[in-house]
N, C-alpha and C positions, 0 to 999 in steps of 0.2 A: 358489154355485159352479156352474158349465156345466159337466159333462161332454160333452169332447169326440166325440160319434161322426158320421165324415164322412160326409157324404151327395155326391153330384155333384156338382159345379161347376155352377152355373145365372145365366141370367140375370138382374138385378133392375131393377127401376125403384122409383124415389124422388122424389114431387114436394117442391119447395121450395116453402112456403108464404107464405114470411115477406115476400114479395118488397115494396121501396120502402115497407119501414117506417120511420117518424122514430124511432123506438125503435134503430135500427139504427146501427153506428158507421161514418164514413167512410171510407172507401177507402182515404187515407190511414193511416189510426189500422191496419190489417190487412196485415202483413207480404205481401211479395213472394217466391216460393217460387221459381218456374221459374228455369231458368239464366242468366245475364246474355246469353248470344248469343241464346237463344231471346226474352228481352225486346226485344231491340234489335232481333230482325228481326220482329218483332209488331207494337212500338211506334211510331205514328206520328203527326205533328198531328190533333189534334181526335178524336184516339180519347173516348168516353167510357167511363168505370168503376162500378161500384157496387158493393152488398156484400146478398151474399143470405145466409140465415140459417136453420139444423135443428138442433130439439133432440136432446137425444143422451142416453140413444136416442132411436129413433124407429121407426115403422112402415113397411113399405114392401111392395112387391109378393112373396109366400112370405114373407116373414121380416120380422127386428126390425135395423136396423142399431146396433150395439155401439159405444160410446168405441173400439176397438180399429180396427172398420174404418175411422172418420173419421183416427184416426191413419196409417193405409197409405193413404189417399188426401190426404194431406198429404205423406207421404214420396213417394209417386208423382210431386206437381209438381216435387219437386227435380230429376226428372230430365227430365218433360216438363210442356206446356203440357195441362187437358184442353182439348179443343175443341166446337164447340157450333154448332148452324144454326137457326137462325132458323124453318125449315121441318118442323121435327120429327123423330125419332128415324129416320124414314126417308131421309132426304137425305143425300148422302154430301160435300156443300159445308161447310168450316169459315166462319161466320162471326164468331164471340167465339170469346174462350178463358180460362177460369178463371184466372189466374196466381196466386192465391195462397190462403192461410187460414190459419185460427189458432184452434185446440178450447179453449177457454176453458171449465173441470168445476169446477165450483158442490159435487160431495162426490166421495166415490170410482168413482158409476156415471154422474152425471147434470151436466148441462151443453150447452153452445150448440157449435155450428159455424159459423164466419164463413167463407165463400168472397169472393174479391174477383175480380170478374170485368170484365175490361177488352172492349170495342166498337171497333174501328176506324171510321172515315169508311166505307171500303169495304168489300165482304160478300166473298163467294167469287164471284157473279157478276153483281152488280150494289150499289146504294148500302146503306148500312146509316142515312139518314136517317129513314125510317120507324121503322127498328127503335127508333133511340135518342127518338126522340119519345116512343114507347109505355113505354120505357122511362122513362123520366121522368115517364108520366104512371099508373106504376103497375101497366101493363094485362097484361104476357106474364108468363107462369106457366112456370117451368120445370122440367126433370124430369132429373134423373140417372139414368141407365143405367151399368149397372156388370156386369162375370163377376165372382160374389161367391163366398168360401168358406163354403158355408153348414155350421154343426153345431147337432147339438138337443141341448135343456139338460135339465137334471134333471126339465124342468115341462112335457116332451113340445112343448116351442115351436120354431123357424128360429132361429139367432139367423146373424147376417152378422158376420163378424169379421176381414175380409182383401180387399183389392180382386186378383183374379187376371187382369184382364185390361189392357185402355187403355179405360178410363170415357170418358162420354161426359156433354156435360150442356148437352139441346136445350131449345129454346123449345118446347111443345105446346098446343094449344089449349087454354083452359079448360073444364074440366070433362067434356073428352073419355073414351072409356073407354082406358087404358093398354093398349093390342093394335097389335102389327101381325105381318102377315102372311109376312114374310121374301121377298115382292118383291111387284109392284102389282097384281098381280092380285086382282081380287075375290070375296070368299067364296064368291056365289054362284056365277058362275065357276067355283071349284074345285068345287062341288058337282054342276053340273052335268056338269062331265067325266067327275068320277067315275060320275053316272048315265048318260051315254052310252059308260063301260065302258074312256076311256081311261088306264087305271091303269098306267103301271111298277111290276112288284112287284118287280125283284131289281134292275135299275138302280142306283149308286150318283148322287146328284146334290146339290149345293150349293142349288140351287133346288127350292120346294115345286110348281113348275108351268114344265117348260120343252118347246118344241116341241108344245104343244098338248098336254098329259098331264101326269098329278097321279104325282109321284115318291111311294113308298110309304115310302122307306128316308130319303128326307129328311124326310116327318112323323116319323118315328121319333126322328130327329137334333134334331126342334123342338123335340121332349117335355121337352128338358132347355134350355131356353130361357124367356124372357115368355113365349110365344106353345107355350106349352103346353094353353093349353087349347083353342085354334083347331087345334091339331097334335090331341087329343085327337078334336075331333068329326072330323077328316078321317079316321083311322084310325077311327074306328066307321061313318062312311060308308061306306069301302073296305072294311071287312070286312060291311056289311049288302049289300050290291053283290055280293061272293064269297059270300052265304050264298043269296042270289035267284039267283046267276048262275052262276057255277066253268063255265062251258063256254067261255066266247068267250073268244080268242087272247089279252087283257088279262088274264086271271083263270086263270092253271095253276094245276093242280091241288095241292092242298097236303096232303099227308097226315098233318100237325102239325096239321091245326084244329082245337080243338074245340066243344064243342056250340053256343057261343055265338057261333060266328064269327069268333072271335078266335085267330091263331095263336099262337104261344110267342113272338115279338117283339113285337106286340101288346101281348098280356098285359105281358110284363114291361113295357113303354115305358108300361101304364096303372095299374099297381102303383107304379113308379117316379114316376109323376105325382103318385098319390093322397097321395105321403109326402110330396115336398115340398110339397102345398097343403094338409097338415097337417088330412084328411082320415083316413088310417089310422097307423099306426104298424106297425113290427114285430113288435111282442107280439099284437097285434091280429090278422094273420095267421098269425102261428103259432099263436095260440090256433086261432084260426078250422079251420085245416087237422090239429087237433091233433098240433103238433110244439112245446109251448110246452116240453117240458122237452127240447128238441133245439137250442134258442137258447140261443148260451153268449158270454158276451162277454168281453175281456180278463181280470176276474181269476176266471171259471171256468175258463179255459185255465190260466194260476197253477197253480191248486188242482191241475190235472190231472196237470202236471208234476209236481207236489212230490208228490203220491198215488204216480205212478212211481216217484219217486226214494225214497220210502218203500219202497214193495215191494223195489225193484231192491236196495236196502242190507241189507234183512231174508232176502233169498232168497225172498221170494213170487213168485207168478204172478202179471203184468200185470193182472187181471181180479179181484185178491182185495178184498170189497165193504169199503168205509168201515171199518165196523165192525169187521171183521177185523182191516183194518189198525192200528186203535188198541189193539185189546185186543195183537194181537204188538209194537205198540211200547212196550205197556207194560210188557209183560214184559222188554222188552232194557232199558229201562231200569231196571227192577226187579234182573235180574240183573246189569248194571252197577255199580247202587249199591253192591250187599252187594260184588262182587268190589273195588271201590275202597274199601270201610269195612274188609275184610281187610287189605289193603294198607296202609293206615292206621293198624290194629291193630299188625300186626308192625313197623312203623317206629317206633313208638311204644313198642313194648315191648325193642326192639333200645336205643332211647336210654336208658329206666329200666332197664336189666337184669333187668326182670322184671316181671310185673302186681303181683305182692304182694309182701310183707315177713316177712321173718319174726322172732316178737317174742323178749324174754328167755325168755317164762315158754312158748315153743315153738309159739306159736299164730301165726295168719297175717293179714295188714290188708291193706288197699287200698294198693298204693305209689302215694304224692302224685306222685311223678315221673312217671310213669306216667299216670293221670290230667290231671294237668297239659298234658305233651306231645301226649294224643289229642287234649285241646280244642282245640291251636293248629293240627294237621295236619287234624282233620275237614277234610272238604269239596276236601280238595286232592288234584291227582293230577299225575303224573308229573314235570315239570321242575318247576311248581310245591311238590311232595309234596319233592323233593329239598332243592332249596332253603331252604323251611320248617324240615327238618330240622336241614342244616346251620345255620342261623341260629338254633336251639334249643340247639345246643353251647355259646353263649359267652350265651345273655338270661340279664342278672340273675337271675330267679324260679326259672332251672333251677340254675343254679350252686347257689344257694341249698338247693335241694331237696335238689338229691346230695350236699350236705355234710351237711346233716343225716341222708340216707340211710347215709350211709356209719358215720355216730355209732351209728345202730341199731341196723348191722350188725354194729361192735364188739360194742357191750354185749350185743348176742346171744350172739357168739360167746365173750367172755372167760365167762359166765357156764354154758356146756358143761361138766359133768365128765367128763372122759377116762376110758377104764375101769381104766386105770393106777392114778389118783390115789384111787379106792375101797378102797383095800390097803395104804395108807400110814399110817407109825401118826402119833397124833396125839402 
């Protein structure tokens, strides 16, 4: 079982391995998912098609993708096409587009994902002849990009189980490293601005390098992106820069920093990194900061509640410990019992007319009525105590009883001598 606990929305990448396998089923054989308008303004002569193929699960960039997320990205083509460039995760040119798939699961976790993916003649801004060559002869490697709902399971692992954005799914070089930068500028590049100090630290910006300056709040922004770990070393440069530097007009003053150079958005944007690449965990830094017994998750909160609702019922003080609280719950239920086993008692003896009997020879027994009636009220209270009762008026076993009760009671009483009849002659 995965326990659910949500971590960020993050970016993922996914290569497809399987690409122009004869093992692989046709295009045909692999349902069409996107809408019929979307097909028809897609579809044109000499388009080509094929069928790429991941097991399920599988591994992918932070995380494990799940049967569940290939499922939401099957639902996703119903309503769109994904699209895909030729030129890699960076190009913003559609030229294929997925139209369809079909998850085919071999037991209840494990199983294939077929995508069918259709080639036009023409790309987004020039021929797609090439492409479909290579494609045919095997060669382009492609990579699914996706905003995934990542949750960690029972086994401290990513798992991906939801697609939350519009996937993407590019041709990439083979064997490249899965990075990019969030526009084209190059690493070094951003390093070196950083070393010539031209840093925005409070700017908001969509871009990690615009106008000649390295934005500081959009590494921050990355951290929760692929390009997390490029977003990582930029903010440790930017902070090694304020630890050498904090005088020039690029680098104000920050009274948050601390020893390490790192401010309190820093930090958290490198905490938050470390968890999704499944590097620390939670328990790990609370250990770490000893707050492990300050980390409380859904059913300590439960527990917490019902401890109040415990007190609150009892008349204790919010703050009275565990223990307290069990030994005064046990006491109301202690004193509960015996006042419901009284009540029981008298109901019981209301129906016998009495606990005992009294015999000819003037002595005293257990009345079976009596007896009898506790056993069937034990354990009952109120509407139910009532009702048991009433329905003890008319069960065979009581009728029974009280007539024989009542025979007792004669022979008891006719076998009395009156003081009268001691004086009478014989």
């Amino acid at each position: 079982m995965i326990a659910r606990i949500k971590l960020y929305n993050q970016s993922s990448r996914l290569r497809l391995k399987n690409k122009a396998s004869p093992d692989l089923p046709s295009p045909d054989k692999i349902p069409v998912l996107i809408p019929p308008k979307a097909l028809e303004a897609l579809q044109t002569d000499g388009s080509y098609e094929f069928v790429e193929a991941v097991q399920v699960p599988t591994e992918g960039t932070g995380g494990t993708y799940t049967a569940d997320y290939f499922n939401s990205i099957l639902d996703y083509m119903k309503l769109y096409p994904i699209p895909g460039s030729k030129d890699g995760h960076e190009s913003q040119g559609d030229d294929f587009y997925t139209i369809g798939g079909e998850l085919q699961m071999q037991s209840a976790t494990d199983g294939v994902c077929y995508l069918r993916v259709m080639v036009p003649p023409e790309g987004w801004n020039c021929s797609n002849a090439a492409l479909i060559r290579s494609l045919k002869a095997g060669i382009p490697e492609l990579s699914l990009i996706s905003e995934v709902d990542p949750i960690r399971g029972n086994d401290g692992k990513v798992y991906f189980s939801k697609e939350m954005g519009r996937p993407r799914n590019d041709i990439v070089p083979q064997g490249a490293m899965e990075q990019s930068i969030g526009n084209s500028v190059d690493e070094k590049e951003i390093m070196a601005l950083i070393d010539q100090g031209a840093i925005d630290m409070e700017s908001e910006s969509t871009e990690l390098v615009k106008n000649g300056k390295v934005f500081r709040k959009a590494a921050v922004t990355l951290q929760s992106t692929s390009d997390k770990a490029l977003a990582g070393r930029v903010l440790n440069a930017i902070a090694g820069k304020q630890k050498n530097c904090g005088q020039c007009a690029q680098c104000p003053k920050n009274d948050t920093k601390e020893k390490n150079g790192m401010n309190k958005d820093e930090l958290i944007a490198a905490i938050k990194a470390a968890i999704a690449n499944n590097q620390v965990t939670l328990e790990d830094i609370a250990s770490a900061v000893g707050l492990q017994n300050k980390l409380r998750n859904a059913t300590d909160e439960q527990r917490a509640k019902l401890a109040a609702a415990i007190a609150d019922a009892l008349s204790l003080p919010p703050d009275t410990s565990p223990d307290d609280l069990i030994k005064a719950a046990q006491a109301a239920f202690a004193e509960a019992a015996s006042s419901a086993e009284s009540t029981v008692e008298a109901a019981a003896n209301e129906l016998a007319g009495g606990k005992k009997l009294k015999n000819a020879d003037g002595t005293e027994s257990d009345n079976p009525v009596y007896i009898y009636a506790l056993d069937k009220l034990r354990g009952k209270r109120g509407k139910m105590l009532n009702s048991a009762s009433e329905a003890l008026k008319v069960d065979p076993v009581m009728v029974s009883l009280r007539s024989k009760q009542a025979d007792t009671r004669i022979v008891a009483e006719s076998t009395v001598i009156k003081p009268a009849e001691m004086f009478m002659e014989v």
